[in-house]
ROMIFI-342192 format. One record per atom (N, C-alpha, C): atom name; x, y, z; residue number from 1. Coordinates in pm, whole numbers. Each point is the difference from the previous one (the first is absolute). Layout:
N
- name; X; Y; Z; resi
- CA; X; Y; Z; NUM
...
//
This chain:
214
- name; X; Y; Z; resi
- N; 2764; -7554; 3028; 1
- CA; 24; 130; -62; 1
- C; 81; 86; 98; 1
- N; 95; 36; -50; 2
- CA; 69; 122; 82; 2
- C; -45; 100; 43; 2
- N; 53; 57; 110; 3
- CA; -78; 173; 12; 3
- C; 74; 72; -91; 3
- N; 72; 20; -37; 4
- CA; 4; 33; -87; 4
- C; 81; -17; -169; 4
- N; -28; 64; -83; 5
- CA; 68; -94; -153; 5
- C; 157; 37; 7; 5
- N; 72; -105; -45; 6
- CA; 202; -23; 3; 6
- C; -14; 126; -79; 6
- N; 76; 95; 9; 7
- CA; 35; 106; -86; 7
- C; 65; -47; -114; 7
- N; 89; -77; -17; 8
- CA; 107; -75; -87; 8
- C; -104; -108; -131; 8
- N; -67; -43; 100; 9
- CA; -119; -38; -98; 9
- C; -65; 64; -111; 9
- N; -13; 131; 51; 10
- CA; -130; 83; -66; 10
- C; 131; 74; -80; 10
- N; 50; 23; 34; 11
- CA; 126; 62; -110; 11
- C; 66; -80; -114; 11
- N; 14; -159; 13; 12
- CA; -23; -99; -138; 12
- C; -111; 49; -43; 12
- N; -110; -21; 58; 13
- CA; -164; 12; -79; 13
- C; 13; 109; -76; 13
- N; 21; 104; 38; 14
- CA; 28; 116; -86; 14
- C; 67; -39; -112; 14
- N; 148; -12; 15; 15
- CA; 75; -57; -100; 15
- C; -60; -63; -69; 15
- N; -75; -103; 16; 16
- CA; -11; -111; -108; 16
- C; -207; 72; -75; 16
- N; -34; 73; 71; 17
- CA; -99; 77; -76; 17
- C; 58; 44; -100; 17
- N; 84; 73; 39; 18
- CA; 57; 126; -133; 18
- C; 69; -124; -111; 18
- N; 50; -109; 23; 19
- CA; 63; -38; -52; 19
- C; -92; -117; -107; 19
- N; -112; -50; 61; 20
- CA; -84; -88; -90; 20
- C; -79; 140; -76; 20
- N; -25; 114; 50; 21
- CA; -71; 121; -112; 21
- C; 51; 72; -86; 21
- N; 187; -96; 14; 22
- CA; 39; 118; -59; 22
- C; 1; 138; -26; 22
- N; 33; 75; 137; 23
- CA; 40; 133; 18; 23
- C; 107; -7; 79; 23
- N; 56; 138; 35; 24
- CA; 95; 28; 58; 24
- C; 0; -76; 158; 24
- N; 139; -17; 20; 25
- CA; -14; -28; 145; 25
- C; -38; 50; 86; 25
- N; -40; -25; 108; 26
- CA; -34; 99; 128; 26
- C; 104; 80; 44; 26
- N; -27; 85; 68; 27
- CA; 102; 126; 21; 27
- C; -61; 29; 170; 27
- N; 112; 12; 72; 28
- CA; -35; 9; 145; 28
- C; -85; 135; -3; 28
- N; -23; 4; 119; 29
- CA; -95; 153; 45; 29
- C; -9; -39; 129; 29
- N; -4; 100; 125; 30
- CA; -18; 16; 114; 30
- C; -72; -123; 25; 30
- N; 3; -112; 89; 31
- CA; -92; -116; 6; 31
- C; -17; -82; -61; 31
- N; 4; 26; -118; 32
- CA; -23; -110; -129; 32
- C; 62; 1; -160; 32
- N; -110; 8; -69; 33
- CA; 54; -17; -139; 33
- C; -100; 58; -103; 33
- N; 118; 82; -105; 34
- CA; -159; 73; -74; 34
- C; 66; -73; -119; 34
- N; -134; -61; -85; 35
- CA; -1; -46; -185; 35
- C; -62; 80; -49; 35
- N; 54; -7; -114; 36
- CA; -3; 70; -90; 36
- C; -91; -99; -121; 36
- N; -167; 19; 5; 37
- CA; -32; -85; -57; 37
- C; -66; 33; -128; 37
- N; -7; 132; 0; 38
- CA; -2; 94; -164; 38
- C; -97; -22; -94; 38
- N; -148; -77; 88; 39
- CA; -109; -21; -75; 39
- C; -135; 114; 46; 39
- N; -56; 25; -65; 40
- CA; -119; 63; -35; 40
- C; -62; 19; 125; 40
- N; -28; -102; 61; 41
- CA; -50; -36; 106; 41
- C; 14; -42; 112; 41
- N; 134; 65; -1; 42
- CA; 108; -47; 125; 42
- C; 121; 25; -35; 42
- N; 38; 92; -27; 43
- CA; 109; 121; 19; 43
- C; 128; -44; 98; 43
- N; -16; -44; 129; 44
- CA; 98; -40; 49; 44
- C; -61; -71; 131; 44
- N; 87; -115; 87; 45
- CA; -67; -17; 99; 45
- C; 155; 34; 118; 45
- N; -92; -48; 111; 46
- CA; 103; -4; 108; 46
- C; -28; -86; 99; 46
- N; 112; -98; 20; 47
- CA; -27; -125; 105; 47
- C; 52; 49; 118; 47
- N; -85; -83; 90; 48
- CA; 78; 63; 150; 48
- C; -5; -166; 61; 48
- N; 80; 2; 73; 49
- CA; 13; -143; 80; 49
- C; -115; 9; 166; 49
- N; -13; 109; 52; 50
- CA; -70; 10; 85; 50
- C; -42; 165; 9; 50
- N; -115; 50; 58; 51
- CA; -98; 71; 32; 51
- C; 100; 127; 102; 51
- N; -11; 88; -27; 52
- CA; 40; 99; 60; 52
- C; 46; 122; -26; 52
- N; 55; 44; 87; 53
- CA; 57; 184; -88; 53
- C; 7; 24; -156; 53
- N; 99; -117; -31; 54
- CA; 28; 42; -147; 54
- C; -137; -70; -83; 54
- N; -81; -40; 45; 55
- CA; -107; -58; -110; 55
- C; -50; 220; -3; 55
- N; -48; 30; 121; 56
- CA; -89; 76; 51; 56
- C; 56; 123; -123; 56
- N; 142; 18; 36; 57
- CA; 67; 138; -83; 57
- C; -49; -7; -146; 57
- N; 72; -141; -13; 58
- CA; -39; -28; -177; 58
- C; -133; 45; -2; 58
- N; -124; -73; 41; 59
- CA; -111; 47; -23; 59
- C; -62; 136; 22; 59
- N; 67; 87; 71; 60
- CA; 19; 167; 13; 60
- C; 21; 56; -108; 60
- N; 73; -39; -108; 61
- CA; 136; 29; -106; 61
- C; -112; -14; -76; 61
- N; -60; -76; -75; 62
- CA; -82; -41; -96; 62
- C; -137; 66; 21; 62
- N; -58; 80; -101; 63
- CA; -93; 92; -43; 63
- C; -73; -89; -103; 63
- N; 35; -106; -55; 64
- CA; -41; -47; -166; 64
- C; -20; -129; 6; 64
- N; -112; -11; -110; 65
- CA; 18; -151; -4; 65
- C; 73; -52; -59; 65
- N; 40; -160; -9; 66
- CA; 60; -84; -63; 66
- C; 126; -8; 31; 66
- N; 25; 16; 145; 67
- CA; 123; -27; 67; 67
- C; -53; -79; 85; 67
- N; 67; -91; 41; 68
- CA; -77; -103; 79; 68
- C; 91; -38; 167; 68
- N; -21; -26; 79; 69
- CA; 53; -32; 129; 69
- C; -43; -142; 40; 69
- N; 117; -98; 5; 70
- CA; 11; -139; 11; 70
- C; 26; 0; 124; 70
- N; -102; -54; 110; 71
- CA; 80; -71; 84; 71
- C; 13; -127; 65; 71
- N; 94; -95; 73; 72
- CA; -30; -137; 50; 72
- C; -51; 11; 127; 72
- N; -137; 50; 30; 73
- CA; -42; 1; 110; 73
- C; -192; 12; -45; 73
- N; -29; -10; 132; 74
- CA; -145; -17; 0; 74
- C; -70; 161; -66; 74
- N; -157; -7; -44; 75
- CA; -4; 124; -39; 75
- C; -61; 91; 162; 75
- N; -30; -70; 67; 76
- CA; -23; 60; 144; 76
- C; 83; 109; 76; 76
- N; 111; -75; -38; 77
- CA; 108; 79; 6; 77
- C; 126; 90; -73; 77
- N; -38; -3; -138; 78
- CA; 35; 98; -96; 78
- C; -93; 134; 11; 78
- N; -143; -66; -24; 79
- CA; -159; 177; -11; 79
- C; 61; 109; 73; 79
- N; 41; -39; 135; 80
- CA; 24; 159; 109; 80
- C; 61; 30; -48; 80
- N; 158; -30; -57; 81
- CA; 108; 93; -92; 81
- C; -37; 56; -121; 81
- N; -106; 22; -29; 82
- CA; -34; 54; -151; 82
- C; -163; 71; 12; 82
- N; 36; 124; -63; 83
- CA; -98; 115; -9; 83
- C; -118; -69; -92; 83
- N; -89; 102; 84; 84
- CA; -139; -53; -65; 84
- C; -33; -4; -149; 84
- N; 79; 19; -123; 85
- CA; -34; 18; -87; 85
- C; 66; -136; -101; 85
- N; 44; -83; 129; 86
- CA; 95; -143; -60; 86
- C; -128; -96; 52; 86
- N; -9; -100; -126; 87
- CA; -62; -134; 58; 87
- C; 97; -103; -11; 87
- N; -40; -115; 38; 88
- CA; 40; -140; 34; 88
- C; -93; -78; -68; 88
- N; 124; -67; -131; 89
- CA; -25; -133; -96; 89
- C; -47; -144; 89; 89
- N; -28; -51; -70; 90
- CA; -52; -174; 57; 90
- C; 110; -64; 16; 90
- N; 28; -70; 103; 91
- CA; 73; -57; 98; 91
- C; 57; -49; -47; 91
- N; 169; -36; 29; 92
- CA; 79; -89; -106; 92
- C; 63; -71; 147; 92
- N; 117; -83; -50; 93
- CA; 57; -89; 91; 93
- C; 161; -82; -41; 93
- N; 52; 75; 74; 94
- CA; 161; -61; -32; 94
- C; 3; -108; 5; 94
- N; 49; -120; -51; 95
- CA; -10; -119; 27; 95
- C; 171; -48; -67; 95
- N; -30; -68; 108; 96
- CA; 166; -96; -34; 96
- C; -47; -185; -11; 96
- N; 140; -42; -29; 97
- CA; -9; -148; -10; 97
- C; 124; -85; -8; 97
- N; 9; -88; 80; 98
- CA; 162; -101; -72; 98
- C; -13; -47; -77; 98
- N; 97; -32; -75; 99
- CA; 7; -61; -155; 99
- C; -93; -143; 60; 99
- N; -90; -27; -121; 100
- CA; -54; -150; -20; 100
- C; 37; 7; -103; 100
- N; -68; -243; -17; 101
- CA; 24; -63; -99; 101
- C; -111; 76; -103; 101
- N; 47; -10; -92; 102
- CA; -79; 108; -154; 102
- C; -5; -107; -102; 102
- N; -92; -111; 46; 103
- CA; -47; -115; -114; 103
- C; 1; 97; -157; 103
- N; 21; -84; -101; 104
- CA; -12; 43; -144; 104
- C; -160; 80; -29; 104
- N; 14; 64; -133; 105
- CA; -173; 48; -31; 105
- C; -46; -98; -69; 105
- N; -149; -61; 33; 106
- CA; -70; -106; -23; 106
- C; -122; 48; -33; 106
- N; -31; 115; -127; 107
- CA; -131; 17; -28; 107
- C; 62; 4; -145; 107
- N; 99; -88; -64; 108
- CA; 33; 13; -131; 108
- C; -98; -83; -96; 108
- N; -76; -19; 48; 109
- CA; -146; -63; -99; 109
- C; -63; 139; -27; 109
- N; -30; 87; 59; 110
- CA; -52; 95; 20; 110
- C; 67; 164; -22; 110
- N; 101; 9; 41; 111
- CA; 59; 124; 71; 111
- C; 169; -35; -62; 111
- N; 28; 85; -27; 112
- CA; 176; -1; -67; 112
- C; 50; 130; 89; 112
- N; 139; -78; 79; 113
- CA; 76; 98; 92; 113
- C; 100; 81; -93; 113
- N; 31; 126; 15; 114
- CA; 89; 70; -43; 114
- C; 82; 81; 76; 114
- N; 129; -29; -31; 115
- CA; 101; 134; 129; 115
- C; 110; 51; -97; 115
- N; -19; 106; 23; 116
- CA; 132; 91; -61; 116
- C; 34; 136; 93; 116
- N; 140; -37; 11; 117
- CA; 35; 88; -21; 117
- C; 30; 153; -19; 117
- N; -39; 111; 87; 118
- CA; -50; 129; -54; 118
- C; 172; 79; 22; 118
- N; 20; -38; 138; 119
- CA; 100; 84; 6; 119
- C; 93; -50; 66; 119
- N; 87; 68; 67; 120
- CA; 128; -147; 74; 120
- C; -74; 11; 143; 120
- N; -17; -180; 28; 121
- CA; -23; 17; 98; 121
- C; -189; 15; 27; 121
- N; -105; 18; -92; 122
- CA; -114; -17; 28; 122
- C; -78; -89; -103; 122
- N; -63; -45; -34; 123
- CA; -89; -128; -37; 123
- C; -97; -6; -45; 123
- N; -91; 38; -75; 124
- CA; -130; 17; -30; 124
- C; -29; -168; -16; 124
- N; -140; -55; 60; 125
- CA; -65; -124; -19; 125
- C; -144; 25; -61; 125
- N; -25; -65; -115; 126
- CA; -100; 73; -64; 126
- C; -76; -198; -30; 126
- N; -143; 26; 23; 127
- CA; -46; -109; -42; 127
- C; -144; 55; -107; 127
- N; -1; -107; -123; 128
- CA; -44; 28; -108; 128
- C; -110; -75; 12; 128
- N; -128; -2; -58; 129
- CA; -86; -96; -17; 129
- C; 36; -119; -102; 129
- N; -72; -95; -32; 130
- CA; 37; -68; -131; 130
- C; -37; 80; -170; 130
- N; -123; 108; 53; 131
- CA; -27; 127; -109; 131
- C; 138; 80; -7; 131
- N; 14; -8; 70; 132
- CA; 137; 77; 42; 132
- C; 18; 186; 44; 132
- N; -128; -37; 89; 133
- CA; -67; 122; 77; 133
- C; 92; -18; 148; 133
- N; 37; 139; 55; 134
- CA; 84; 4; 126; 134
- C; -103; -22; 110; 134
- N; 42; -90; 47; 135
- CA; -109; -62; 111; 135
- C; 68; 39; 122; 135
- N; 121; 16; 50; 136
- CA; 106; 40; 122; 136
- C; 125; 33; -46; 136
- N; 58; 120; 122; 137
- CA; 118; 55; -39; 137
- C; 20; 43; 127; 137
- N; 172; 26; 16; 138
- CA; 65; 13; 139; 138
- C; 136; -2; -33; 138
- N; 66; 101; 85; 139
- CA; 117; 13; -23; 139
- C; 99; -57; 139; 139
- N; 132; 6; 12; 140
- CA; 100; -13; 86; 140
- C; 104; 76; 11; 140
- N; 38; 34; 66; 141
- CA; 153; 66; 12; 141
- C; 80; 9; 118; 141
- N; 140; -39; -21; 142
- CA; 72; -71; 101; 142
- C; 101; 85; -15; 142
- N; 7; 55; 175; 143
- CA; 113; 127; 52; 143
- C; 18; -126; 131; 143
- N; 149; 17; -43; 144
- CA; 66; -70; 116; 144
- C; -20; -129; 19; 144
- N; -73; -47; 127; 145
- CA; -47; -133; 21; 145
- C; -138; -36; -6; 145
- N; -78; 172; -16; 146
- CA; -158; 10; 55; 146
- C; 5; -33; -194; 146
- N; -132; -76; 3; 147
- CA; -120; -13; -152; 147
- C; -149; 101; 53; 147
- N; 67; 111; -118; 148
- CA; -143; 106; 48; 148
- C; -102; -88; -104; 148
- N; -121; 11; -6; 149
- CA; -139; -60; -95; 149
- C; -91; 102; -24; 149
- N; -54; 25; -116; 150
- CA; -81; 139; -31; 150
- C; -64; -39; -94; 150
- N; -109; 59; -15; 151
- CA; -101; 54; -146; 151
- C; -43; -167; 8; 151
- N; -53; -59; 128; 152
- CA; -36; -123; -30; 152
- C; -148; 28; -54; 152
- N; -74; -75; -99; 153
- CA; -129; 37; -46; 153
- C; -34; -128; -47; 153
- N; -129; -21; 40; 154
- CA; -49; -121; -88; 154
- C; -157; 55; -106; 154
- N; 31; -38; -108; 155
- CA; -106; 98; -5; 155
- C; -143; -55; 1; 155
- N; -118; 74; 51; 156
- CA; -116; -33; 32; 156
- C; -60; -147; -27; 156
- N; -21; 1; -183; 157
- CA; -10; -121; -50; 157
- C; 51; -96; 15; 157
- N; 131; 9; 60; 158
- CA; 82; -135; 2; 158
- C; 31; -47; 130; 158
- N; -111; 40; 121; 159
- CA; 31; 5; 101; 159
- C; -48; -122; 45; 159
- N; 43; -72; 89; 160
- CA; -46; -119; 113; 160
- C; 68; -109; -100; 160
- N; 73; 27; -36; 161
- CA; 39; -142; -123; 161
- C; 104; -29; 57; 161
- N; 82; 50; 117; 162
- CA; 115; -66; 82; 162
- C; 162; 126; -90; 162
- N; -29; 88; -74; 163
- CA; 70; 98; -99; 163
- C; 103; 30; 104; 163
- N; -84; 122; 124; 164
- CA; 69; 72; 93; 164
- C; 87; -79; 48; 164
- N; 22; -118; 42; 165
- CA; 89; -133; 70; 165
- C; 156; 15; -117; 165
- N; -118; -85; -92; 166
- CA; 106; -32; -108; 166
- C; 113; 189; -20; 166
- N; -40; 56; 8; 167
- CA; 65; 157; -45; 167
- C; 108; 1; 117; 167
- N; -40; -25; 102; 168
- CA; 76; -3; 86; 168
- C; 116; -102; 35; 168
- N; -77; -92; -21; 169
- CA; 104; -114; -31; 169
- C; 111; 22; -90; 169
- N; 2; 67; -116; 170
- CA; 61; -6; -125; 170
- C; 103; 119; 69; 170
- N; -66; 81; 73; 171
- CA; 51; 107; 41; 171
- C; 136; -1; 88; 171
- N; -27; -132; 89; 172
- CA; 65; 5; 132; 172
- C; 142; -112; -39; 172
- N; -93; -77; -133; 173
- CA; 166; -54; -43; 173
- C; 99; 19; -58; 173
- N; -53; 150; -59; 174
- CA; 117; 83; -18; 174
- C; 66; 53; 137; 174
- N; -87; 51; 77; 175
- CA; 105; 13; 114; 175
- C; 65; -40; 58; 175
- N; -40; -172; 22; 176
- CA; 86; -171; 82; 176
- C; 153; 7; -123; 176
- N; -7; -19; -111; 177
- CA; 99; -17; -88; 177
- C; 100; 99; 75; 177
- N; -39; 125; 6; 178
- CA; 69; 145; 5; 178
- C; 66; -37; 111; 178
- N; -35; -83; 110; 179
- CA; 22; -11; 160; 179
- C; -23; 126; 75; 179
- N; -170; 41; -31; 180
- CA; -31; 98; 87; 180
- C; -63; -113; 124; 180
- N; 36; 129; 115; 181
- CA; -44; -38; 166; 181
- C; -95; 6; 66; 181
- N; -55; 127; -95; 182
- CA; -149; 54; 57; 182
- C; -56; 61; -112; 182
- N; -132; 5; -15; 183
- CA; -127; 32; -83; 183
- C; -77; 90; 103; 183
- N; -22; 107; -117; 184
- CA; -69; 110; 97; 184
- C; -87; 64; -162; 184
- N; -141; 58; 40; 185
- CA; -102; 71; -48; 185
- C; -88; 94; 65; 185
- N; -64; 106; -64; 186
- CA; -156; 58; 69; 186
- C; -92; -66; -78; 186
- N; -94; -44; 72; 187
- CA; -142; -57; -52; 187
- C; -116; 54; 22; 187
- N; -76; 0; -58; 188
- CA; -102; 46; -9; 188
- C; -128; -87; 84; 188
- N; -77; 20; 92; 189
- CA; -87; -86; 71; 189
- C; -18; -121; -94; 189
- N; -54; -47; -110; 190
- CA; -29; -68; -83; 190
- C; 130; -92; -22; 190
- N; 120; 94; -44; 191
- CA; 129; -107; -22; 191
- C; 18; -29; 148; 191
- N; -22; 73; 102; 192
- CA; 81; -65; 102; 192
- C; -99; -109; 32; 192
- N; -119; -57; 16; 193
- CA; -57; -87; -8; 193
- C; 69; -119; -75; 193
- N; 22; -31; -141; 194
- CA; 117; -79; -122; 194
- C; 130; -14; 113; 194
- N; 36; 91; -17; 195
- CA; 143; 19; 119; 195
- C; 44; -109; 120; 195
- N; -113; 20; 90; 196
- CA; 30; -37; 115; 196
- C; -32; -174; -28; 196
- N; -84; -46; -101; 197
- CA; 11; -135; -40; 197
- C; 105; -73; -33; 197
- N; 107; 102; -49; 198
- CA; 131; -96; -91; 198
- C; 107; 31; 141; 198
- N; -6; 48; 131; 199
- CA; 78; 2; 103; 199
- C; 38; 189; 12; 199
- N; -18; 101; -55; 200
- CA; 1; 138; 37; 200
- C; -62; 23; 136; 200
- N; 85; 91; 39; 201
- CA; -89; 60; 125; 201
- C; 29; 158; -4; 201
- N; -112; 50; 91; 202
- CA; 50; 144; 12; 202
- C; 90; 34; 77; 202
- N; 68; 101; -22; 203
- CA; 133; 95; 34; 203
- C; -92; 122; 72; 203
- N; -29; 55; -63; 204
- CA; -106; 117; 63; 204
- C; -82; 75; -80; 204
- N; -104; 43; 40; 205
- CA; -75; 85; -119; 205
- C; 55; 89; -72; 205
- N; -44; 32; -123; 206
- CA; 58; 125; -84; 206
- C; -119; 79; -70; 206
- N; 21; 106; 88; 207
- CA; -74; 125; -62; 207
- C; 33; 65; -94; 207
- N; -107; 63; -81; 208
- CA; 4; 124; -94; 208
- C; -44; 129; -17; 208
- N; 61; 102; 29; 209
- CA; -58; 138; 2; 209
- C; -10; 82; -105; 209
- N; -96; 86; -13; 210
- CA; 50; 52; -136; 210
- C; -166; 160; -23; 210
- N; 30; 32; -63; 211
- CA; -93; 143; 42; 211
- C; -87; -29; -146; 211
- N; -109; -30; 18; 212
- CA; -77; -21; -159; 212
- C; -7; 103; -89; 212
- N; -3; 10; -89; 213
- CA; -46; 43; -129; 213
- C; -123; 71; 43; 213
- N; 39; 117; -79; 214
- CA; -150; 89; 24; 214
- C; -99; -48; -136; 214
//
């Protein structure tokens, strides 16, 4: 793990967030990048590549909830830059990967793979039961050479059946076709566990700040 996260990195990641959620692109700001993510419950966020002045200002600036402060660093070292009235989300984790081999999906006794299409350039992989209940879903989106990966979910019921693999798999051979170079995600303790099995490793932690809801 680096001391600290590639700036150039975390600035695809951005990109390819906004771009598998379909919203606007990121838009620079002192340090980083503010989205525009225009939901209920998250109003807008802001990524920072590393911990410092400009995390601290931003978090000065903000009175409200549902603006959120992203950063690729530990939360040890995000807390001191932010007033007492901000907490810190559950631990996430940048993770990258080189392209692997992405064997075919092999739960078609069971499980039917689906990919379409959403927008130019991102991928939805959706797997169905044989009821034809959504058992896993995960998206892709490819800026440049990087394959960003998002909204991976397996859902509860359909879990330990080998799904999360296969999603990923289905996932990453859209990106080999594409001739992407590098694979990059945030995971969640749980995915990064899945993760680090198929060859991911961490890049550096990624924090979340954000002032709760009264």
């Amino acid at each position: 793990m680096p001391a600290e996260a590639d700036p150039a990195l975390v600035a695809i990641w951005a990109q390819g967030w906004a771009l598998t959620r379909e919203v606007a692109p990121p838009v620079a700001v002192p340090g980083g990048w503010r989205i525009e993510v225009g939901l209920p419950d998250q109003r807008r966020r802001f990524v920072y590549p590393h911990p410092g002045d400009a995390v601290a200002a931003r978090a000065g600036a903000i009175d409200q909830p549902f603006e959120f402060i992203k950063v690729a660093s530990s939360a040890d070292k995000v807390r001191p830059l932010l007033g007492a009235d901000w907490a810190i989300g559950p631990p996430g984790y940048m993770m990258t990967c080189a392209p692997v081999d992405t064997p075919p999906f092999d739960h078609a006794a069971r499980y039917q793979l689906f990919l379409e299409a959403v927008v130019e350039q991102v991928t939805v992989a959706t797997i169905r039961s044989a009821q034809g209940e959504i058992a896993a879903t995960g998206r892709v989106g490819l800026v440049g050479d990087v394959a960003i990966y998002d909204r991976i979910r397996v859902q509860d019921a359909h879990q330990r059946r080998g799904l999360g693999r296969g999603l990923m798999m289905a996932l990453g051979g859209i990106a080999n076709r594409a001739g992407i170079s590098r694979w990059v995600l945030v995971a969640t303790p749980e995915g990064r566990a899945l993760y680090e099995t198929l060859g991911w490793t961490v890049h550096m932690p990624y924090t979340t700040a954000f002032i709760p809801p009264v």
